[in-house]
N, C-alpha and C positions, 0 to 999 in steps of 0.2 A: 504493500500500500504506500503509496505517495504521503510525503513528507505535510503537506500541504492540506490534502485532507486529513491527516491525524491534527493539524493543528485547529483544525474546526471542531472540534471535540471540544469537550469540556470533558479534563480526566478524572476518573471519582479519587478522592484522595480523605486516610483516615485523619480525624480531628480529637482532639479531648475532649471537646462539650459532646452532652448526650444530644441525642435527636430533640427529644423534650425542649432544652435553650436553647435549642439550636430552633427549633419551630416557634419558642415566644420572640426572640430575638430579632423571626423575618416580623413577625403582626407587632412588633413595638414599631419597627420600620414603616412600618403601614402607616402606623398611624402617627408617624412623624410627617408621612411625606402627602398623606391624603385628606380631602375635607367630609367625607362619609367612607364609613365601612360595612358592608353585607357579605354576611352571612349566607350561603348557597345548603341548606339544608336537606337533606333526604330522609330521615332518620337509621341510616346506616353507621356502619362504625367508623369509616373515616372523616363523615361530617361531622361526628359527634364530635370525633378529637378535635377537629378545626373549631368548632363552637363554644367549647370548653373554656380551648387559649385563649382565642379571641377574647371570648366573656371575661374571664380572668384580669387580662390586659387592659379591658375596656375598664374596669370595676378601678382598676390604680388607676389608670390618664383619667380618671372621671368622666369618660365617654358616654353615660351609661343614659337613656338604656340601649343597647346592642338589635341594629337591623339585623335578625333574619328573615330569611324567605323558603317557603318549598314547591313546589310545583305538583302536588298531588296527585298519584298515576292512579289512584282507584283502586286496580287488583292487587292490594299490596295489604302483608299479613296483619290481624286484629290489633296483635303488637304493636305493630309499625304506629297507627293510627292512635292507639294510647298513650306512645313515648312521644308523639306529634302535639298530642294535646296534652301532656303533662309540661311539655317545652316552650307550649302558646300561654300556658298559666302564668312564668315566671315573672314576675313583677319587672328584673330587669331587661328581660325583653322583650321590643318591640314584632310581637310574629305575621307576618304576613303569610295565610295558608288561602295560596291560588289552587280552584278546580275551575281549568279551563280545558276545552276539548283540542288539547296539543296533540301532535301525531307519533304514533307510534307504528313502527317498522312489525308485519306480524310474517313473520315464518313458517307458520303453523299452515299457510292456505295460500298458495298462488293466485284466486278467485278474488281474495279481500286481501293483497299484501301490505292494509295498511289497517289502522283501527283509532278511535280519539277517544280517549277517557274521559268521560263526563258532557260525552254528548248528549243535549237536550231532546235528539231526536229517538236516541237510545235510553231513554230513561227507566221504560221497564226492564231493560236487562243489564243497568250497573248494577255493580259487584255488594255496593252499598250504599244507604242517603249519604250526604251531601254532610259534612260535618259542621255544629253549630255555627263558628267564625268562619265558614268558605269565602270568598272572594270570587264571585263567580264574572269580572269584570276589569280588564287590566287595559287602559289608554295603550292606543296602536296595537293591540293582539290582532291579528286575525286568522281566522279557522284553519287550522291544518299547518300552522307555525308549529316547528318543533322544541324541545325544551331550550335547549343553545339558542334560536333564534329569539326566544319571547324573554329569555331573563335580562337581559339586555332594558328591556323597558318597565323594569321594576324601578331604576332609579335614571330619570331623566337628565338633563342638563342643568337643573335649574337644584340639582343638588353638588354641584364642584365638581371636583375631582374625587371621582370614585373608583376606591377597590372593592374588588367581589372577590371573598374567599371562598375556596373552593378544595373540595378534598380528593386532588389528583395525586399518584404515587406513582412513582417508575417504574414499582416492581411488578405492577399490574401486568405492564404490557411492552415491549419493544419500541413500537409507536409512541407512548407514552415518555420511556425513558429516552426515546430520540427526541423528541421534542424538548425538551429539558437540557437533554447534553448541546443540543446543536442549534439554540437560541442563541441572537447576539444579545448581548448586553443592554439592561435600562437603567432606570434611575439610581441600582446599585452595582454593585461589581457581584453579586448572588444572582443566582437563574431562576427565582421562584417567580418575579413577577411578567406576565404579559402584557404588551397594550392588544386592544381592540381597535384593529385596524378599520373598522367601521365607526364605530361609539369611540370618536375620541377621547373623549371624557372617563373613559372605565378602562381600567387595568383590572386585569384578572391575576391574582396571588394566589402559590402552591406552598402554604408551609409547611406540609407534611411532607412534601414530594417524596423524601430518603428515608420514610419510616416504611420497615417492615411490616408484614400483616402480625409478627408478635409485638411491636412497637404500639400497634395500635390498640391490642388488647392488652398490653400492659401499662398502661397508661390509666386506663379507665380502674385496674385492680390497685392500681398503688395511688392515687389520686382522690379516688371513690366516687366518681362522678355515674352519676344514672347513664342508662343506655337500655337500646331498644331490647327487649326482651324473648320476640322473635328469634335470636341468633339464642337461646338457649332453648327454645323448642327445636332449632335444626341440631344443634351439638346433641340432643337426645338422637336426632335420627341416626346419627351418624357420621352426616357432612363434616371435614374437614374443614377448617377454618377459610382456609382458600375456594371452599365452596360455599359456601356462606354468602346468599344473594339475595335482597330483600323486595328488590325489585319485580315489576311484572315480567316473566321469562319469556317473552313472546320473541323477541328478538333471533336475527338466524345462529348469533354465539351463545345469549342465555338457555337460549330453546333445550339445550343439553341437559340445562337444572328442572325443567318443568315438572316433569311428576314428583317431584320433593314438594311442589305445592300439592298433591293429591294426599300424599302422604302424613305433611304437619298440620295441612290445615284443609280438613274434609267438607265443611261448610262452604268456606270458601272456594274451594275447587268446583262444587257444583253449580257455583255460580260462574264462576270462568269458564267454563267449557260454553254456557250459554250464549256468553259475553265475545268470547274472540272464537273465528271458526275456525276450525281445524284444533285446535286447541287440545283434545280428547286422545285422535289422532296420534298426535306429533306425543304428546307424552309417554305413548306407547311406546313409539317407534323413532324418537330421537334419534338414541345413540346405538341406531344399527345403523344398516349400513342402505335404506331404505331412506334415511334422511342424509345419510353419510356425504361429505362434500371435499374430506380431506385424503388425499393416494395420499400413504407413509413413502413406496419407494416407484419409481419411475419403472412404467410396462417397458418389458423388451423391446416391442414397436417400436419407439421411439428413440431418438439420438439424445434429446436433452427436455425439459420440460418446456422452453420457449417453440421447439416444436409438436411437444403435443400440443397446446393452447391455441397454434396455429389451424391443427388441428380439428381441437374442438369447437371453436370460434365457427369453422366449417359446419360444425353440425347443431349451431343453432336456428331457432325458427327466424324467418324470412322478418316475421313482422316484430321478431326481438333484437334481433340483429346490430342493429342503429344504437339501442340502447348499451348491448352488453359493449359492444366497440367502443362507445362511449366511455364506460367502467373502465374498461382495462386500458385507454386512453390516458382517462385519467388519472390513474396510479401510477402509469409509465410517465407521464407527467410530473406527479410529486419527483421520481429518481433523479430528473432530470434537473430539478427546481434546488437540486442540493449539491451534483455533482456530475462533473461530466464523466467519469469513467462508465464504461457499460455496466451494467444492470447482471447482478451473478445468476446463475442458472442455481442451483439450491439452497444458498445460503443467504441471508438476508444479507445486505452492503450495512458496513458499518455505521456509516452516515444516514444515508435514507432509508434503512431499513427493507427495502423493498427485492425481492427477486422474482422470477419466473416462476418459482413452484407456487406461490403466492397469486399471480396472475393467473398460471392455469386453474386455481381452483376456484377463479370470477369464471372464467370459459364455464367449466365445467357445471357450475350453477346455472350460466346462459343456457346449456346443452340440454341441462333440462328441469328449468325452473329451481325450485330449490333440490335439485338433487334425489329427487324421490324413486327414481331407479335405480334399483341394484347396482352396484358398484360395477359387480362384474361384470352385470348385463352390457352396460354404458361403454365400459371397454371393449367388451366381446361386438360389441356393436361397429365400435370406430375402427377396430383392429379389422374386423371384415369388409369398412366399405374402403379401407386402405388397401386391403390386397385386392380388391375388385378396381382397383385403379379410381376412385371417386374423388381422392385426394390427390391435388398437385401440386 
């Protein structure tokens, strides 16, 4: 690797402070450098930690009381919804609890690939009513804004310079920890804050970014700070910490966790199934190979995974076609927006994260929808219309 791009990196390097001052340290930052603070709440466990400091923080500068906000998905566990409203009681905070019908990505159904929680026109079949403080009304939303697009107009211009904490960590995701390493630089010589190249006015703040998924349950054990309770009805099931998702699983990566919702929470289940279609489905059949969208190792057919993709691209529908080229357009896009070297056939690039085995498995959801045919079929498929000469 070139000299050059190792210097775009930001390299991880260890320190003596814990994560903990190290995470109040960036939100004293905050609010050295900004005129409002918010809060981005889910009632998950990395908000909490973010909400904690924050509050903590706010409680010495005399900030108080502390803007959060959540954006309410609906199908989301009893729990969730109790630690939301034990959160909106606290005297020092200020809670803003939005049920707006924002869009959600559904994996569960090719027919409906999309669904909005607390749609008006779906009222007999949410998950549950509408909770006493809803906010069912937010200035500039409108219908089918996703969450990212609509938090943006929680806090307008006419409130300064604002940051929005937010509970991203690196260790989540490749993309994640790329975006972090390979930020330039803002108001400090630290990587936690963003601007919004839109919303001039709002930077977006990560000060957890470098805590562990133990970082963040330990925090809570040695502090004592309440938290959502849902994560101790999954630790019954058995879920690993790292599976541990509070969220509605409708998504094509959460989809994997769905029947853990059939599981922890039965009442609620029979109302999701009603609620998003396919839904019943897909928890059956996730994590076979009937929903399966990931090849571990590359067929014989093939030279490299940039040509099977070529491939498969080949064997999508006429009238998807525009779209999925679009997709995989645009990923080979991000590679290119970071670094000029080629794009690796199996291994993600250091920098952009990005390679072909990654794009082939867009194809290969193009090839057919979300992947709902047998793995094997799919290749037995392309493998035959390649020795019939159909591919050139």
């Amino acid at each position: 690797m070139r000299g050059s791009l190792v210097s775009r990196m930001r390299k991880k390097s260890h320190v003596e402070a814990s994560c903990y001052d190290l995470a109040v340290q960036r939100l004293e930052k905050c609010y050295d450098y900004f005129d409002h603070i918010a809060v981005s709440f889910s009632g998950g466990k990395d908000s909490t930690a973010c909400l904690n400091i924050a509050l903590d923080v706010a409680r010495r500068r005399g900030r108080l009381p502390l803007h959060v906000y959540t954006f309410d998905e609906e199908a989301i566990p009893p729990e969730t919804v109790e630690y939301m409203q034990r959160v909106s009681e606290n005297p020092e905070i200020k809670f803003d609890w939005f049920c707006l019908p924002v869009e959600h990505k559904n994996a569960c159904s090719d027919k409906e690939p999309t669904w909005y929680c607390w749609h008006p026109d779906d009222r007999h079949k949410w998950c549950r009513e509408l909770p006493p403080s809803a906010i069912t009304h937010l200035d500039g939303f409108k219908h089918g804004m996703a969450i990212p697009d609509a938090a943006p107009l929680v806090c307008g211009q006419s409130f300064g310079r604002v940051c929005m904490i937010l509970g991203i960590r690196a260790q989540e995701s490749l993309w994640r920890f790329r975006s972090i390493a390979c930020k330039p630089k803002h108001i400090t010589d630290d990587c936690f804050l963003s601007s919004d190249s839109e919303h001039k006015w709002i930077t977006k703040a990560y000060p957890i970014y470098d805590w562990d998924s133990e970082d963040v349950w330990r925090a809570p054990a040695i502090m004592g700070w309440d938290y959502n309770k849902a994560y101790d009805v999954m630790e019954k099931a058995g879920l690993t910490i790292n599976q541990q998702r509070c969220a509605p699983p409708f998504g094509a990566q959460p989809i994997k966790g769905l029947a853990k919702f059939k599981t922890c929470w039965p009442e609620l289940w029979a109302k999701m199934i009603g609620r998003v279609r396919g839904a019943a489905t897909a928890a059956r059949y996730a994590n076979t190979d009937l929903y399966g969208v990931a090849i571990k190792s590359l067929p014989e057919t093939y030279k490299s995974w940039r040509d099977m993709t070529m491939h498969m691209l080949d064997r999508v529908r006429e009238s998807d076609r525009a779209e999925v080229a679009k997709a995989i357009a645009g990923y080979i896009g991000v590679h290119r927006s970071r670094t000029k070297e080629a794009m690796p056939d199996a291994e993600p690039h250091p920098v952009s994260g990005c390679c072909w085995k990654d794009v082939c498995a867009v194809a290969v959801i193009g090839s057919d929808k979300f992947g709902r045919q047998s793995q094997n079929a799919l290749l037995k498929a392309s493998h035959a219309r390649r020795k019939n000469g159909i591919f050139k």
